[in-house]
C-alpha positions as CSV (number, residue, x, y, z in Angstrom):
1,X,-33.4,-2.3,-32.4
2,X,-36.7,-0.1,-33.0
3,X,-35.0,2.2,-36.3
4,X,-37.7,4.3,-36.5
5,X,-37.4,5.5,-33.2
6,X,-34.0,5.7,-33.0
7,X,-32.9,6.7,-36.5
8,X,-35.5,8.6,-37.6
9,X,-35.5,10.4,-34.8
10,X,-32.2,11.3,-34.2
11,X,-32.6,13.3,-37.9
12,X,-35.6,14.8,-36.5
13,X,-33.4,16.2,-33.8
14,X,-30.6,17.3,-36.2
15,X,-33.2,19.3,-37.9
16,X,-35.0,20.6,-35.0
17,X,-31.5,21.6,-33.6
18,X,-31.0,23.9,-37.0
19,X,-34.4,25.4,-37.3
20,X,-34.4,26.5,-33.6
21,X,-31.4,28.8,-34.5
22,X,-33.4,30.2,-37.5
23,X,-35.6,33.5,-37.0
24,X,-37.2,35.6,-39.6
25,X,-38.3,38.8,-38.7
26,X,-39.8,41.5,-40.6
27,X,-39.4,45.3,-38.9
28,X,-41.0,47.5,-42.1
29,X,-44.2,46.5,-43.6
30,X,-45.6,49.2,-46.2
31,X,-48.8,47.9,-47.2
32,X,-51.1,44.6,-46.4
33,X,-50.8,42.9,-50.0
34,X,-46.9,43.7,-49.6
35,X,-46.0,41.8,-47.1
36,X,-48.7,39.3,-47.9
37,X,-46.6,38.6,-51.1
38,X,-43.1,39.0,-49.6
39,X,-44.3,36.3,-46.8
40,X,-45.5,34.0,-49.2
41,X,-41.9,34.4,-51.2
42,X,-40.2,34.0,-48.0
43,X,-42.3,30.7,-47.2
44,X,-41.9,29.2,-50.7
45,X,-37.9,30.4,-50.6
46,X,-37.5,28.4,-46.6
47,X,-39.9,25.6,-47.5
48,X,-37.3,25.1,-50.9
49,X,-34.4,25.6,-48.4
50,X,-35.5,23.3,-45.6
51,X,-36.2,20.0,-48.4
52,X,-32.6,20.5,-50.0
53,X,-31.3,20.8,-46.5
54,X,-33.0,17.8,-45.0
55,X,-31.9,16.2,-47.9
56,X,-28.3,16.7,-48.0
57,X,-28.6,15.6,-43.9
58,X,-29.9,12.3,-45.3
59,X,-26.9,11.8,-47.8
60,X,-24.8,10.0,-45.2
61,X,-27.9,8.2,-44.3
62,X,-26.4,5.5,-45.9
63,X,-23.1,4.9,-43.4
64,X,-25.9,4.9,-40.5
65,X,-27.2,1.3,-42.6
66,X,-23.6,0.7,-43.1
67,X,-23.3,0.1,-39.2
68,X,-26.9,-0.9,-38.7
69,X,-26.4,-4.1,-40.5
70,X,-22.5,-4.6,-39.2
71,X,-24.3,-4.6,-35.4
72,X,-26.6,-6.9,-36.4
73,X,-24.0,-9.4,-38.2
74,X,-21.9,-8.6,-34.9
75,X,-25.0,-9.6,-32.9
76,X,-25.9,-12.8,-35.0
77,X,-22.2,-13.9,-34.2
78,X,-21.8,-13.6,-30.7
79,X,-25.0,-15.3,-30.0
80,X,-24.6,-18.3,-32.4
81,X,-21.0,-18.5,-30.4
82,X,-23.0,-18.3,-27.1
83,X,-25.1,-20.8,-28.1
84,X,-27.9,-19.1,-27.7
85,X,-30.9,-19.2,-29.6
86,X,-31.2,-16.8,-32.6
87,X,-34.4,-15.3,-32.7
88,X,-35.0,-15.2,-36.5
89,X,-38.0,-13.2,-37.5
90,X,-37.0,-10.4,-35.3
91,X,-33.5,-10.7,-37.2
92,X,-35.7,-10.8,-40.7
93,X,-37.1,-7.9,-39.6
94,X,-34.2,-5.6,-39.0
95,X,-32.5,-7.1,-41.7
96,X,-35.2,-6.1,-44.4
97,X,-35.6,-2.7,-42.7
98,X,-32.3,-2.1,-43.0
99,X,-32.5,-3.2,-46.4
100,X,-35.6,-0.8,-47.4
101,X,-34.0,2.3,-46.0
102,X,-30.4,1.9,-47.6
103,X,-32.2,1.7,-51.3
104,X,-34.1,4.9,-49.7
105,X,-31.0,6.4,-49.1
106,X,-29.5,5.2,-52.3
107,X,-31.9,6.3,-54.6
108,X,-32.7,9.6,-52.8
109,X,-28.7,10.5,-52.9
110,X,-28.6,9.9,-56.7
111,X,-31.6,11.5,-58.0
112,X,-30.3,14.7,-55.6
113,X,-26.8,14.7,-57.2
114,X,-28.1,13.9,-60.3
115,X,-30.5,17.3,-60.0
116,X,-28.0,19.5,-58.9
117,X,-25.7,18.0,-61.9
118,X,-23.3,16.5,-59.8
119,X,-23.8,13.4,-61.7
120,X,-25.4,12.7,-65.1
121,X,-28.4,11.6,-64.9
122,X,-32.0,11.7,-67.2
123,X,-34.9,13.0,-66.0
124,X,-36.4,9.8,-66.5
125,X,-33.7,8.1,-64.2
126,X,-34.2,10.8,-61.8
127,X,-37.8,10.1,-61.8
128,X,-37.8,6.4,-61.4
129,X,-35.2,6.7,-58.7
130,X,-37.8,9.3,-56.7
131,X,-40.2,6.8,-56.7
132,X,-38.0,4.0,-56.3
133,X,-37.3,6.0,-53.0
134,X,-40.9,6.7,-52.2
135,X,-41.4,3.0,-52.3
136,X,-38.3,1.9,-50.0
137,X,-40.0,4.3,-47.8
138,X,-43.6,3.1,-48.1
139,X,-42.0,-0.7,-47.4
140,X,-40.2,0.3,-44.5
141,X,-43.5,1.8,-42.7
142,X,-45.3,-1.2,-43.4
143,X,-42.5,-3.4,-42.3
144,X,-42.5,-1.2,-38.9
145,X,-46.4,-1.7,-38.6
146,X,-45.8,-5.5,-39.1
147,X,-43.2,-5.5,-36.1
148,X,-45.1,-3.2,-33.8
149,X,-48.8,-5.6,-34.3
150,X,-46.3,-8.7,-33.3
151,X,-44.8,-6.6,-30.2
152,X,-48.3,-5.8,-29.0
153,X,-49.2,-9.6,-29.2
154,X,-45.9,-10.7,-27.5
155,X,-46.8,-8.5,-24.9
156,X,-50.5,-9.4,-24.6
157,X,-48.7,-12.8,-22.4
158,X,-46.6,-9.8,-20.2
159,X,-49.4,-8.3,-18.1
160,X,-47.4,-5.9,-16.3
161,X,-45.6,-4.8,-19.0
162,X,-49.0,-4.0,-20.9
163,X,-50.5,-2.4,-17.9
164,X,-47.5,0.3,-18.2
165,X,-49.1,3.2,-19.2
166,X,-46.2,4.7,-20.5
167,X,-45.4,1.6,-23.0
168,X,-48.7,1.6,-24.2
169,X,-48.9,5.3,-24.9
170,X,-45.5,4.8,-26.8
171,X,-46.9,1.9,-28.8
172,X,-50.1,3.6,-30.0
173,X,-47.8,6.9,-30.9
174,X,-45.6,4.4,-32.8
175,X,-48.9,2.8,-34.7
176,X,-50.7,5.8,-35.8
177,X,-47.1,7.5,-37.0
178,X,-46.5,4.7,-39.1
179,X,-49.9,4.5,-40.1
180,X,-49.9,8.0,-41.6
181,X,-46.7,7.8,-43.0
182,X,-47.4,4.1,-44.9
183,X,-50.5,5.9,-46.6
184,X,-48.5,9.1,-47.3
185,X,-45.8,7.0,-48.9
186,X,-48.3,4.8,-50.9
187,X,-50.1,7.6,-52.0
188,X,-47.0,9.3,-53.6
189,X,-45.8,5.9,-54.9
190,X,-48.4,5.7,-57.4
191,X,-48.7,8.0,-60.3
192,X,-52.3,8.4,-60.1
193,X,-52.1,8.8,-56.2
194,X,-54.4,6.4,-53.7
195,X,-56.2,8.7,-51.3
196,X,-57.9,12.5,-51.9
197,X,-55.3,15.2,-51.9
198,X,-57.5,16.7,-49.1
199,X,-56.1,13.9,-46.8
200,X,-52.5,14.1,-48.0
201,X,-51.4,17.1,-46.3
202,X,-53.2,16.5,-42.9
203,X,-51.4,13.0,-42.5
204,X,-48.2,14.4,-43.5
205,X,-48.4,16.9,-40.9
206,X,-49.6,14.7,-38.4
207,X,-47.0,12.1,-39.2
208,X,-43.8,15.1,-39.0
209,X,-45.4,16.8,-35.9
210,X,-45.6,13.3,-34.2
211,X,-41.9,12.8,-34.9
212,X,-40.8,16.3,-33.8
213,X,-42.8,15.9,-30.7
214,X,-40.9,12.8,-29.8
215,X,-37.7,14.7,-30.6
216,X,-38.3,17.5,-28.1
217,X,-38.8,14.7,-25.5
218,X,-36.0,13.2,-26.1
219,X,-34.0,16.3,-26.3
220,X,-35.7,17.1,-22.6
């Protein structure tokens, strides 16, 4: 069970579903600094809008672990009753995956509710539970990294499986996603930062336009 690509994914495609039903358009411009200003309002204002809604699509994130880690209890059962063999570092894997992204979800949900003064919370809560959020996230990439270097070596014994163009293309997507995102992640985790701002924003933006690439795809 690849979660990345499925999971994260399937939000990708929640949000791409949304955003293709949204259209600005602006009929009466009076001067050049006017609209300049009212589209940089307008920007700030759907930039603000789009984070609380992407949020608020994540809050039930957590019922998606809920079922994650009863398929893979379910799993663990019927193939210890088979008597077959249990493969236990892919299961170690998913497990702490799962693991990383409910405390994501978790600490995300909280610090939200707690913002929005749905529950009490101090701002020094809300900010160790950002980070504590940052930091499930930062763990999961790496874990994903981890389990995509051991596919490529597994395979490396599969030659026609490796000589698949289309697998290999998918892997290296995969890689250099979670590549960008693990540094992105790490970076935020720390208070002083880890790499130049200047590099923040252009691996961010490559790591969401690979995922909203491989939404449109699947939503081919």
């Amino acid at each position: 069970m690849d979660l990345l690509a499925s999971y994260l994914q399937k939000l990708q495609s929640k949000r791409l579903k949304g955003l293709s039903k949204s259209f600005f358009k602006i009929s009466h411009i009076n001067s050049m600094a006017t609209s300049t200003t009212r589209a940089a309002n307008c920007s700030r204002a759907l930039c603000a809008m789009l984070d609380e809604w992407q949020i608020m699509n994540r809050l039930f994130g957590v019922l998606d672990m809920w079922k994650a880690a009863r398929d893979l209890i379910k799993r663990i059962s019927a193939e210890r009753s088979a008597q077959k063999p249990v493969n236990m570092m892919d299961i170690g894997i998913q497990a702490s995956q799962i693991l990383c992204l409910t405390s994501f979800h978790v600490s995300e949900a909280i610090g939200f509710l707690s913002s929005k003064g749905i529950l009490k919370r101090s701002a020094k809560s809300e900010e160790k539970l950002t980070f504590l959020a940052i930091r499930s996230w930062a763990a999961f990439t790496m874990i994903e990294i981890g389990r995509l270097s051991l596919e490529w070596m597994n395979t490396m014994q599969d030659r026609e499986k490796l000589a698949t163009k289309t697998w290999k293309a998918k892997w290296k997507s995969d890689l250099l996603q979670n590549l960008a995102w693990a540094s992105v992640a790490t970076h935020w985790s720390l208070r002083n930062g880890l790499i130049p701002e200047a590099f923040v924003s252009p691996l961010a933006v490559f790591a969401t336009w690979s995922l909203v690439k491989d939404a449109w795809k699947n939503a081919a």
